[in-house]
C-alpha positions as CSV (number, residue, x, y, z in Angstrom):
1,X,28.0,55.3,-17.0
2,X,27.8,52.5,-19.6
3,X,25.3,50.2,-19.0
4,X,26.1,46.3,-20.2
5,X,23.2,44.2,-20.0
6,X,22.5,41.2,-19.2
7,X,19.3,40.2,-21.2
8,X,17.2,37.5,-19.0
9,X,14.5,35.4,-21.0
10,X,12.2,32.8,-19.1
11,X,9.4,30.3,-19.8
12,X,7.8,27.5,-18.4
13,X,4.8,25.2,-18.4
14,X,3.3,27.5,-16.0
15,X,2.7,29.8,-18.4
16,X,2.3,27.9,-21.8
17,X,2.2,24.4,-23.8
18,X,4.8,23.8,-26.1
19,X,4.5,21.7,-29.2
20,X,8.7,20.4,-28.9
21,X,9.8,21.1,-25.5
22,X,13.2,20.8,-27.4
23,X,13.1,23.2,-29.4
24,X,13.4,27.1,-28.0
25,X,9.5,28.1,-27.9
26,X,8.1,31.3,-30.0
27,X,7.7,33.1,-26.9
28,X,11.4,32.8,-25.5
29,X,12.2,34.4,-29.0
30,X,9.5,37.5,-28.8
31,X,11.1,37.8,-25.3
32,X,14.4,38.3,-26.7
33,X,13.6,40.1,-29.3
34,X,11.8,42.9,-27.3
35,X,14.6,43.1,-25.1
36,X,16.9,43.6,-27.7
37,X,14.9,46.5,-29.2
38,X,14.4,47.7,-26.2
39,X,18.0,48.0,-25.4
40,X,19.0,49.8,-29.0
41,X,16.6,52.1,-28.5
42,X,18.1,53.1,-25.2
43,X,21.7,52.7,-26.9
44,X,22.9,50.6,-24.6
45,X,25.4,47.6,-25.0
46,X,23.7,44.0,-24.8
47,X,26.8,42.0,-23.3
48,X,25.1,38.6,-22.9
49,X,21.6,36.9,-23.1
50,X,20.3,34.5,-20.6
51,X,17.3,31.8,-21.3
52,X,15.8,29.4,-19.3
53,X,12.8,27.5,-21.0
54,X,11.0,25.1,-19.4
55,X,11.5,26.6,-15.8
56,X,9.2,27.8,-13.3
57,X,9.9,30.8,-12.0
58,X,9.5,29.7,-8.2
59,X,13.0,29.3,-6.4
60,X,16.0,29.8,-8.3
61,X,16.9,26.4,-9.5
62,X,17.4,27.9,-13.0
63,X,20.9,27.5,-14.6
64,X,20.6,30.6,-16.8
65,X,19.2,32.5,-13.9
66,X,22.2,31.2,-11.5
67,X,24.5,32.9,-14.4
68,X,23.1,35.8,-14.5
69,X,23.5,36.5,-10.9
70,X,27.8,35.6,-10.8
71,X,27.7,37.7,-14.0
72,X,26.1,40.9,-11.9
73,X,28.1,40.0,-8.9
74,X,31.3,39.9,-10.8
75,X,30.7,43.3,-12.5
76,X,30.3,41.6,-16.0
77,X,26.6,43.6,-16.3
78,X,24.9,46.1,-14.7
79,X,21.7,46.0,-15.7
80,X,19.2,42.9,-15.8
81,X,16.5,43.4,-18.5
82,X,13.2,41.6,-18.9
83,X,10.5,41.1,-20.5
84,X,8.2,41.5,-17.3
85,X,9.3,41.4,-13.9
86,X,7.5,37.7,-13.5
87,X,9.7,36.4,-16.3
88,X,13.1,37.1,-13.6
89,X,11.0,35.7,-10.9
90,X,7.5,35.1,-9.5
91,X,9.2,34.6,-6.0
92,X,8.5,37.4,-3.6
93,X,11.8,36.3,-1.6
94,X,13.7,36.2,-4.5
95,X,12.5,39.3,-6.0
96,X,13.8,41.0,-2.4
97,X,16.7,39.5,-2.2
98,X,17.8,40.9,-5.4
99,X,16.3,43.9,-6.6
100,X,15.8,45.5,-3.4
101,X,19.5,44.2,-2.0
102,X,21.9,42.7,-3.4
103,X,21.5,44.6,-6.5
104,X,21.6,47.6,-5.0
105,X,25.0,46.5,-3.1
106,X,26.3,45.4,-6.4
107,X,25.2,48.4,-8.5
108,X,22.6,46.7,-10.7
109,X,20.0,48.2,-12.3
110,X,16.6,46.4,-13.2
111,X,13.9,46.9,-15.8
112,X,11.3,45.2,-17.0
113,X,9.7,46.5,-19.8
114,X,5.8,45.7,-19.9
115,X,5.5,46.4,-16.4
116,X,7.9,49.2,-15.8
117,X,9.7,48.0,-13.2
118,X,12.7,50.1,-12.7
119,X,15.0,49.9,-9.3
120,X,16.3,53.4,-10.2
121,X,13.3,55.0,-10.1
122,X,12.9,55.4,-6.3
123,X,8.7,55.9,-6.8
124,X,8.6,52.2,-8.2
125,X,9.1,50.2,-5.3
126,X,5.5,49.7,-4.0
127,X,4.9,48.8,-7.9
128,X,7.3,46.0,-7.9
129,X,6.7,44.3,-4.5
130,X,2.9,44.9,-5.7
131,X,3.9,43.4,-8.9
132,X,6.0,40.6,-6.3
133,X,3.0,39.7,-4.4
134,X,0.5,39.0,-7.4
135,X,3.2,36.5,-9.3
136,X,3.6,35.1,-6.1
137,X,-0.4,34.3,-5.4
138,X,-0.7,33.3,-8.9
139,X,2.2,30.4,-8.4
140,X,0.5,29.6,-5.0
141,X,-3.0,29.1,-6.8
142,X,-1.3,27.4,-9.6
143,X,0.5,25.0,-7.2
144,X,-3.3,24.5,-5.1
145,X,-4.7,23.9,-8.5
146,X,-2.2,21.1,-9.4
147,X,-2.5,19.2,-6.3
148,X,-6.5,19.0,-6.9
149,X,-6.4,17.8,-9.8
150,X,-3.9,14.9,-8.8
151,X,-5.7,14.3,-5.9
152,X,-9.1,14.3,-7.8
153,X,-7.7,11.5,-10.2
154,X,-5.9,9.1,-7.6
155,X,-9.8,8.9,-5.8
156,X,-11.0,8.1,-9.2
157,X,-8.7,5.1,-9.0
158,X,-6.4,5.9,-11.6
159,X,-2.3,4.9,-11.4
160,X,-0.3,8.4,-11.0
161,X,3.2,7.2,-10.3
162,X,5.6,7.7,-13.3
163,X,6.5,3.9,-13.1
164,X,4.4,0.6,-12.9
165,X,5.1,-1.3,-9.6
166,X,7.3,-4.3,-10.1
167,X,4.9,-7.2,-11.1
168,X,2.6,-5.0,-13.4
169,X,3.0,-3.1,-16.6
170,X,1.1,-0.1,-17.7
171,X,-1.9,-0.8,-19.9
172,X,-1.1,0.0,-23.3
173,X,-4.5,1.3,-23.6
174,X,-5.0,3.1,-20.3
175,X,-1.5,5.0,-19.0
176,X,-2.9,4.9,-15.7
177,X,-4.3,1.5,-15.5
178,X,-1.9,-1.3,-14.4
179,X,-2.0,-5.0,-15.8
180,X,0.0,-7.9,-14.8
181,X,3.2,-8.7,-16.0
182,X,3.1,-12.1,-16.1
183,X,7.4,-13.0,-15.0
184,X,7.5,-10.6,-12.8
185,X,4.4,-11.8,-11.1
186,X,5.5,-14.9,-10.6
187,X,8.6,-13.4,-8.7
188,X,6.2,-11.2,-6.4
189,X,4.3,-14.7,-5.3
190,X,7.2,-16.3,-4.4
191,X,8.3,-13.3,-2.1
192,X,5.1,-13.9,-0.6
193,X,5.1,-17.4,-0.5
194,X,8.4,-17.8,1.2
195,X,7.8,-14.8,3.9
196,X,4.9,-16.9,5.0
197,X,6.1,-20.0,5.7
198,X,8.7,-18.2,7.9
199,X,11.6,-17.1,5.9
200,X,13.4,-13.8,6.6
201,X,14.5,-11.4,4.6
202,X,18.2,-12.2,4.0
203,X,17.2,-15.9,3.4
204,X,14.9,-14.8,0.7
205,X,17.2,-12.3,-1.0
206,X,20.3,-15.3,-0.8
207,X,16.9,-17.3,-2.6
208,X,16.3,-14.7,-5.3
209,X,19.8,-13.7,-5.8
210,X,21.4,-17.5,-6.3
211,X,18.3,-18.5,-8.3
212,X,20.1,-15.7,-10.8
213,X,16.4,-13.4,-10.6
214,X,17.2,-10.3,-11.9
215,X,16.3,-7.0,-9.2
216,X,13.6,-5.2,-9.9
217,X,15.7,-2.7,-11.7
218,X,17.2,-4.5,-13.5
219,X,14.7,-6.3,-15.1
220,X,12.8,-3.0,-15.7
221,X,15.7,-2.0,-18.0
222,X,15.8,-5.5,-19.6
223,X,12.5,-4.5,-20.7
224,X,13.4,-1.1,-22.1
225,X,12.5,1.3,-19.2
226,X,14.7,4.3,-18.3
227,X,13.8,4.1,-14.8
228,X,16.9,5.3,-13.3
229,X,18.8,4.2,-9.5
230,X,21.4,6.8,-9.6
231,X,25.0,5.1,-8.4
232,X,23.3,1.4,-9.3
233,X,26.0,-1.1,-11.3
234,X,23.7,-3.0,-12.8
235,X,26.0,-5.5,-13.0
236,X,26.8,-6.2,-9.3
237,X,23.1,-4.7,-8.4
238,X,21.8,-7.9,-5.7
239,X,18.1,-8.1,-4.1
240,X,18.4,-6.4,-0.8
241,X,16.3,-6.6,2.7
242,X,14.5,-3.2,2.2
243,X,13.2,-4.0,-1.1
244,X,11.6,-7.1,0.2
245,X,10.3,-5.4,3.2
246,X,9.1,-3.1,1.1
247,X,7.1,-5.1,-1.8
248,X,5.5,-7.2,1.7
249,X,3.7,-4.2,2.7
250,X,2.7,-3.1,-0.7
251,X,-1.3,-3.4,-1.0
252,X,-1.1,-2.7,-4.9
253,X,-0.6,-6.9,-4.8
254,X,-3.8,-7.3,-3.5
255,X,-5.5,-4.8,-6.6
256,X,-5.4,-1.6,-4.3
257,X,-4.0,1.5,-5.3
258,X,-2.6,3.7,-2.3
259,X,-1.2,7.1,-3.4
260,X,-0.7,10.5,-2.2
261,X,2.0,8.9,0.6
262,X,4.4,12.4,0.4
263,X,3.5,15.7,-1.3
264,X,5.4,18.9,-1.8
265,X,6.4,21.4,0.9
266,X,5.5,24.1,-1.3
267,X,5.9,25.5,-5.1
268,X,9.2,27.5,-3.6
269,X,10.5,24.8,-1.8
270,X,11.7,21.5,-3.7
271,X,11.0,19.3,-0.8
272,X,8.6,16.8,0.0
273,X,7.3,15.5,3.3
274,X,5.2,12.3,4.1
275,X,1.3,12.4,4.4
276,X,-0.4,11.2,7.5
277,X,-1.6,7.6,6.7
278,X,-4.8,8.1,7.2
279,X,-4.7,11.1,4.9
280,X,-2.7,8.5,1.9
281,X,-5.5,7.9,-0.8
282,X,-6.4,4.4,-1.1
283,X,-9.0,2.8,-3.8
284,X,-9.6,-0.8,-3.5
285,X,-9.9,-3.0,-6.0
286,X,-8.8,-0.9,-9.2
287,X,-6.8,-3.6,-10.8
288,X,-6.0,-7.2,-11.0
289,X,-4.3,-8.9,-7.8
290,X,-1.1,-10.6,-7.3
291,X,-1.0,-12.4,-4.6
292,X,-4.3,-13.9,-2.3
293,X,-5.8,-12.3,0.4
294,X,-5.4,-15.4,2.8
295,X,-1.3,-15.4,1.8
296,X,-1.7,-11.2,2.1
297,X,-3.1,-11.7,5.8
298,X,-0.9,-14.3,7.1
299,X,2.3,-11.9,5.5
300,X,0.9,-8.8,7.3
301,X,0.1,-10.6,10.8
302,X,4.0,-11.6,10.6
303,X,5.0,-8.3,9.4
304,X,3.1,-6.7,12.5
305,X,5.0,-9.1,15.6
306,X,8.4,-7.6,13.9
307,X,10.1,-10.9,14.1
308,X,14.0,-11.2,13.8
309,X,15.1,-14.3,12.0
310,X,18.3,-16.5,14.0
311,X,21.2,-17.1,12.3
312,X,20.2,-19.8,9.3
313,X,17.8,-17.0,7.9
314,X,14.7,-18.2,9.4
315,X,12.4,-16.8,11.8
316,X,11.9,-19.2,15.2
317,X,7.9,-19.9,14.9
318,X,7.9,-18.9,19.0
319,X,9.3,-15.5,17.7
320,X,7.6,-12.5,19.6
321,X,5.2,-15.0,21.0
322,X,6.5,-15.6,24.4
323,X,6.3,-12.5,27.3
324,X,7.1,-12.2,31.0
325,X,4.1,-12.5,33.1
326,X,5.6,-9.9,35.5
327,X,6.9,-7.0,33.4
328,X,5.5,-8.3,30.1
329,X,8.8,-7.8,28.2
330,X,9.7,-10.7,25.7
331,X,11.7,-13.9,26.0
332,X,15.1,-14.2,24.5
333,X,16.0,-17.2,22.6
334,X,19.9,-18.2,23.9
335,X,21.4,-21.4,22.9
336,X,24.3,-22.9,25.2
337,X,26.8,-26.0,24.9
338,X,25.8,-28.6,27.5
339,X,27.6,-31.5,28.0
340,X,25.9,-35.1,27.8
341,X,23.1,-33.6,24.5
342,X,23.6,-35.4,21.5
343,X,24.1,-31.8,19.5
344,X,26.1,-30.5,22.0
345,X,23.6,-27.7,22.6
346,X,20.6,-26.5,24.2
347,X,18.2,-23.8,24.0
348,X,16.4,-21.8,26.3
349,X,14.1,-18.6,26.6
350,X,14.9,-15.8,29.0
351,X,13.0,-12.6,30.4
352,X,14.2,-9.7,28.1
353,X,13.5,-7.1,31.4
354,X,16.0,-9.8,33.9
355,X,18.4,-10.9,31.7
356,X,19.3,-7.3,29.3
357,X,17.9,-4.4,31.5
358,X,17.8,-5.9,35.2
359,X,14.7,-4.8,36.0
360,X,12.4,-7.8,36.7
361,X,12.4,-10.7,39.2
362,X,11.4,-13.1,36.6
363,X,15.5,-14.4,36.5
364,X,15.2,-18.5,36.1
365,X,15.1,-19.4,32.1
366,X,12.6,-22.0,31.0
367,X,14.0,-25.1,28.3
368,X,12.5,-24.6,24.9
369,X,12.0,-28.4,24.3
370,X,10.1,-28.4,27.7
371,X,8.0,-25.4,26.7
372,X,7.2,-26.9,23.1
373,X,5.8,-29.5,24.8
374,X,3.4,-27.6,27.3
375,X,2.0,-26.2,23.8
376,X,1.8,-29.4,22.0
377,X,-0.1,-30.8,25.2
378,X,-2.6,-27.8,25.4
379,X,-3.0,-27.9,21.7
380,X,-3.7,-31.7,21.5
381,X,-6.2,-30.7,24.4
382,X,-8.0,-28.5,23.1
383,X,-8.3,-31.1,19.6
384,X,-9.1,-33.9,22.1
385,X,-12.3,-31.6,23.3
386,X,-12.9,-30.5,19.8
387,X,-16.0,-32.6,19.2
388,X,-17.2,-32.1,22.9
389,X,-18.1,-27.9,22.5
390,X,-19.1,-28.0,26.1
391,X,-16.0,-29.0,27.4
392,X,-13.8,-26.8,24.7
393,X,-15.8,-23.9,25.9
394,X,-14.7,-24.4,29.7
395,X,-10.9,-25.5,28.8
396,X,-11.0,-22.2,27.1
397,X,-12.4,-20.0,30.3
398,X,-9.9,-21.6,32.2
399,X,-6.9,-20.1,30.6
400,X,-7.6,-16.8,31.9
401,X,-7.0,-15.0,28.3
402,X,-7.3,-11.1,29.0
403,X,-7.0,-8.5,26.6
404,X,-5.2,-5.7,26.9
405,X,-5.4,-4.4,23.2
406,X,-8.5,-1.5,24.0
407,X,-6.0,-0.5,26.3
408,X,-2.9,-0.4,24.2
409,X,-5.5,1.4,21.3
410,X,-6.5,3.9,23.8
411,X,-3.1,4.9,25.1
412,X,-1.8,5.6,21.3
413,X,-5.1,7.3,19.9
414,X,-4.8,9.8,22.8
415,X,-0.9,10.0,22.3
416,X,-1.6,10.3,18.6
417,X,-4.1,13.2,19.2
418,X,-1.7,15.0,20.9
419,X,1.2,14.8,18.6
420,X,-1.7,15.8,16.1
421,X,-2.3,19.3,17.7
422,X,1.5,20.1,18.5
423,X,1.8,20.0,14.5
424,X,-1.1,22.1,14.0
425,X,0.4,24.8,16.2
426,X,3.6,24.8,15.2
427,X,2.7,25.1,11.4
428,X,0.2,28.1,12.9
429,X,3.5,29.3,14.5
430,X,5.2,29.0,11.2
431,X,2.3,31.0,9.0
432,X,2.6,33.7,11.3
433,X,6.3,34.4,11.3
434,X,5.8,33.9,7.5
435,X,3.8,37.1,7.7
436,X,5.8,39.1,10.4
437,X,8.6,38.4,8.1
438,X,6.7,39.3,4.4
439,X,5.6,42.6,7.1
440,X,9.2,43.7,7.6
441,X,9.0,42.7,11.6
442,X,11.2,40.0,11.0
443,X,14.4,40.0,9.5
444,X,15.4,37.1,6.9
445,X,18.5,35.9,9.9
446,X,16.1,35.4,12.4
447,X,12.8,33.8,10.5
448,X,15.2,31.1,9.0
449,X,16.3,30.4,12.7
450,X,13.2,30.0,13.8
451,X,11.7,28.2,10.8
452,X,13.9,25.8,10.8
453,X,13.1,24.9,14.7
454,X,9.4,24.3,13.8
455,X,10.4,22.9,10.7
456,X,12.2,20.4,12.8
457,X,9.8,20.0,15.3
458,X,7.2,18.9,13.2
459,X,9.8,16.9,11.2
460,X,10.1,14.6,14.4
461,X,6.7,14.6,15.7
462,X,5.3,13.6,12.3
463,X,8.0,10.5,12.4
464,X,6.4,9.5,15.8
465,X,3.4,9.7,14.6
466,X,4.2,7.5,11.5
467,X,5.4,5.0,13.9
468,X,2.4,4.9,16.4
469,X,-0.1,4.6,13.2
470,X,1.7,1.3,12.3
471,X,1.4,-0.1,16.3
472,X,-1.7,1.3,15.9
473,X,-3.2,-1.1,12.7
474,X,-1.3,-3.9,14.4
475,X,-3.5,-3.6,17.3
476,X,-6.4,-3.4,15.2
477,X,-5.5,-6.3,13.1
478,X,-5.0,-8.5,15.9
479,X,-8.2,-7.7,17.7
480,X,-10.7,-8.2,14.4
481,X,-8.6,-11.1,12.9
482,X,-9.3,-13.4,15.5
483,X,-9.3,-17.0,14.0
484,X,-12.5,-18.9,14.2
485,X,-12.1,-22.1,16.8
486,X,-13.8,-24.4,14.6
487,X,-11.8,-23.4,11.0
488,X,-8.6,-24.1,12.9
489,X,-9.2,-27.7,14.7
490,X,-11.1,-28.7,12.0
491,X,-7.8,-28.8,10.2
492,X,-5.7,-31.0,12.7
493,X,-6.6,-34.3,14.7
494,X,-3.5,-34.4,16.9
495,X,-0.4,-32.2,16.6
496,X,3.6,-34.0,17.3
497,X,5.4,-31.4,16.9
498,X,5.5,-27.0,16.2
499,X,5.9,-25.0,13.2
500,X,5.5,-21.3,12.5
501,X,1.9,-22.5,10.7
502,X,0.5,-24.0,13.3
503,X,1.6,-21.6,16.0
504,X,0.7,-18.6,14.0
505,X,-2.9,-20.3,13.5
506,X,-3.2,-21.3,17.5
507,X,-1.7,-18.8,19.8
508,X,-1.3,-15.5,20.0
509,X,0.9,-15.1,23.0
510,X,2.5,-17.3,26.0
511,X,2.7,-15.8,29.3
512,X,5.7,-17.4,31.3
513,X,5.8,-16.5,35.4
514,X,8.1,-16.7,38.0
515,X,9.8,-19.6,39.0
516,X,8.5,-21.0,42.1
517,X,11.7,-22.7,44.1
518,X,9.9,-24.6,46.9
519,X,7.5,-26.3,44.4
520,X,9.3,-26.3,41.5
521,X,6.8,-25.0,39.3
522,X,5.4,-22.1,37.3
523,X,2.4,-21.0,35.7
524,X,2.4,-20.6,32.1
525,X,-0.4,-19.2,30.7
526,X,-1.2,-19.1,26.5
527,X,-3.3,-16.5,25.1
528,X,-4.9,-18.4,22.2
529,X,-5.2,-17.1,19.0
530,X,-9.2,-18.1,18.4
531,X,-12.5,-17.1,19.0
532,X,-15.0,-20.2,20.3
């Protein structure tokens, strides 16, 4: 039989630093040169050569590599030489699938030459999955290594991300220190400025777009970068809602580095999955802030009630603040044509439970005008006792304010603890199957079945769990950032009319009750937003 071989060369940063990544490295060239010798000295006929520099040899994602294989499917070779069985592939599953299968069902031969890995000699084959097993614990070391160091140097503080954060540069002195850039800066306090004093997102891209400022990628390539946004026109390239929402919740505008939010799945699997928040890495204070802490905390505290903005782009300052006293479910804001106002319209509030899902009693809608002025009279009562603390104490007792947000905590710590051990098992699960499989009990069919079920299973549980941390540091925030009494009144001597300030600063929710027919009345209670 003629042998035509298929001469396979591999290096990567795993196993060397190269001067010029560009340029084919020394040891690629020793590689092929061995093989070469190799292969005259067995007389047999070299068809093609295959190199992959600068890949690791984890996974198959190697272009050379994915050539070589059609080529020994097709029948073009038969016979893969190497250096060292490592330099085809440190992958155990890889190194199974084709030297101890589909080579064999293709009639391929492999040899390696420093090792001695050859799949005709029928004695070898404990040798090579040895061989296997060793280039595979070195990658998983290698991979364990890696992420220690990274993690090691985000808790020193230091910037890891392979591009500044809109608003900052890199310091030209310090790769991973960040500085202010002193335009886009600008750009990042108005965002700010304009979320807090109640503007949504749409109303603040239609700001940023017809005020001509360029998106954040775009002005990264005005300034040179080659950060990249894959199908972007940079010419029709608008701000959008998400980036907004986005840049709001960013702490790096306060001078706080948070990093380690997703890691890898593993060195074989090009992947990564989000970190538990409380796992991210966050070091306060590592670099000049953006925007103010009070602006920061009156953006988050917004950010946190999930307020929808009506239809001019802003957000109505009773958004999320007004609840059914009976099934607690919020109050829609509905505006109808009456006949007789002098705009033609009128709005009202509505129990979400009655009016969408038919659940609650609660079915007769309060006026908004007449429920604006309920506040402004309890507000102007409580600035008319300001001076009197005796009195303010008891108007506050009277308004019955109960808090129900230990409760709320409780219910999603426990829930979160839960979710927490369901993912610990089924990752258990997975290690073991891992093992029946690498042991021969399972067969490749029926561990990717299964793998992918906890796979997916801890895909969705870890999404739930994302979303009860968030509720979760909502809750928190609300119940340490109460407002003090006295830093609030002190501000105001008598209030006209609402905004979304002086809301925000005054009440944290209105409860409304049912309607009581016979006496034409119904409580309304307010849960105020200050601590006396």
């Amino acid at each position: 039989m003629i042998e035509k071989v298929g001469v396979y060369c591999r290096l990567s940063d795993e196993d060397r630093f190269k001067a010029n990544k560009n340029d084919d490295s020394d040891s690629i060239i020793n590689q092929r040169s061995m093989c070469l010798k190799y292969a005259n000295q067995n007389n047999w006929n070299v068809v093609d050569i295959y190199s992959d520099d600068d890949f690791s040899g984890a996974g198959v994602e190697r272009p050379d590599f994915n050539r070589l294989i059609r080529d020994c499917e097709s029948g073009k070779i038969n016979l893969v030489l190497c250096k060292s069985q490592s330099r085809f592939s440190r992958d155990m599953e890889v190194i199974e699938r084709y030297l101890h299968n589909k080579f064999i069902e293709w009639g391929v031969r492999f040899v390696s030459i420093i090792d001695n890995a050859d799949t005709n000699d029928i004695y070898n084959k404990k040798s090579r999955q040895i061989n296997g097993l060793m280039n595979e614990w070195y990658l998983d070391d290698l991979s364990t290594n890696i992420k220690k160091t990274l993690k090691n140097r985000r808790e020193e503080g230091l910037f890891m991300g392979s591009f500044a954060f809109y608003g900052y540069d890199r310091d030209p002195e310090d790769k991973h220190k960040l500085v202010i850039d002193p335009v886009a800066a600008e750009v990042v306090r108005k965002i700010f400025s304009l979320y807090a004093s109640g503007l949504g997102y749409y109303k603040i891209c239609n700001y940023l777009n017809n005020n001509n400022i360029p998106t954040r990628l775009v002005y990264k390539k005005m300034k040179g970068s080659n950060l990249s946004c894959g199908r972007c026109n940079l010419d029709t390239v608008k701000w959008n809602p998400d980036t907004i929402a986005q840049m709001l919740k960013n702490e790096v505008y306060i001078g706080n580095l948070v990093q380690g939010k997703q890691t890898s799945l593993g060195y074989k699997v090009h992947k990564n999955r989000k970190v538990d928040k409380k796992e991210w890495c966050r070091i306060e204070n590592t670099h000049e802030a953006i925007v103010d802490m009070d602006t920061w905390n009156k953006v988050q505290e917004r950010l946190g009630t999930h307020s929808a903005p009506v239809k001019n782009g802003e957000v109505h300052y009773l958004s999320r603040k007004v609840y059914c006293m009976e099934c607690e479910k919020v109050f829609l804001r509905n505006v109808y044509n009456v006949k007789g106002e002098e705009s033609g319209k009128r709005a009202y509030l509505q129990c979400k439970g009655n009016k969408k899902y038919h659940t609650c009693d609660n079915n007769r809608a309060i006026r908004l005008d007449e429920l604006e002025q309920v506040i402004i009279n309890a507000i102007n009562d409580l600035l008319d006792n300001y001076y009197d603390e005796n009195n303010l104490q008891n108007l506050y007792s009277n308004y019955n304010i109960q808090d129900t947000t230990a409760n709320k905590i409780k219910v999603i710590e426990t829930e979160l603890r839960t979710i927490e051990k369901k993912i610990n098992e089924n990752r258990n699960y997975y290690r073991v199957l891992f093992e029946d499989k690498i042991k021969g009990l399972v067969d490749e069919s029926m561990f990717k079945s299964m793998s992918e079920d906890y796979m997916k299973e801890i895909e969705t549980m870890t999404k739930r769990k994302e979303i009860l941390i968030v509720e979760l540091d909502d809750l928190k925030l609300q119940k340490t950032e109460k407002k003090k009494a006295t830093k609030i009144l002190k501000k105001y001597k008598h209030i006209d009319s609402l905004n979304k300030v002086i809301v925000d600063e005054f009440i944290d929710k209105i409860l409304i009750g049912n309607y009581d027919k016979k006496n034409k009345t119904r409580d309304i209670e307010i849960m105020w937003n200050l601590e006396f």
